[in-house]
N, C-alpha and C positions, 0 to 999 in steps of 0.2 A: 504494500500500500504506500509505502513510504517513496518508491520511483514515482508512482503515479500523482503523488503528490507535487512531487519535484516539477514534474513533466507540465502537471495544470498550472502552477504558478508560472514558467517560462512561457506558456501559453497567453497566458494571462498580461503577463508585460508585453506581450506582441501588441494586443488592442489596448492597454489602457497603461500610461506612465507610471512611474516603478511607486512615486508616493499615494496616485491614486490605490497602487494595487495593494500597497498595504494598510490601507485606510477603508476597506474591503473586509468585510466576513465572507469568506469562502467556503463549500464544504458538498459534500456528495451528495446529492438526495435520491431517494428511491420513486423509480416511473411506476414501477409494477414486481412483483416478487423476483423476478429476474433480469430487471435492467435498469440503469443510477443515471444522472449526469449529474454534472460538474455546476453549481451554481454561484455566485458573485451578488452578495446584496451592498449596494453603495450609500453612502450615509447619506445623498440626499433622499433617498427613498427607492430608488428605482434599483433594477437588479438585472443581467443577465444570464441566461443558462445555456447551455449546450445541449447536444440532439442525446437523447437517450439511445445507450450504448447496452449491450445485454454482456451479462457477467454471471456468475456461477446463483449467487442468489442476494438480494437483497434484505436487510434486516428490520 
């Protein structure tokens, strides 16, 4: 978990500048029992996610 963690944060600095992206709660969320993405909530309110990616299970 810990590469993939690495992997969404350098992801993460592609679209948004290095102080926005740590001024940023990040964190995985679950689509469905078997597939997460990658979400970004920004402290004015707004957030992005990525496409739901399918992984062995969701918790």
């Amino acid at each position: 978990m810990r590469v993939m963690n690495r992997m969404a944060d350098r992801l993460l600095e592609l679209f948004a500048p290095h102080t926005a992206a740590r001024a940023t709660d990040c964190d995985y969320q679950c689509c469905s029992k078997s597939t997460w993405k990658y979400c970004c909530y920004y402290p004015n309110g707004s957030h992005h996610c990525g496409s739901c990616v399918s992984t062995r299970s969701c918790a």
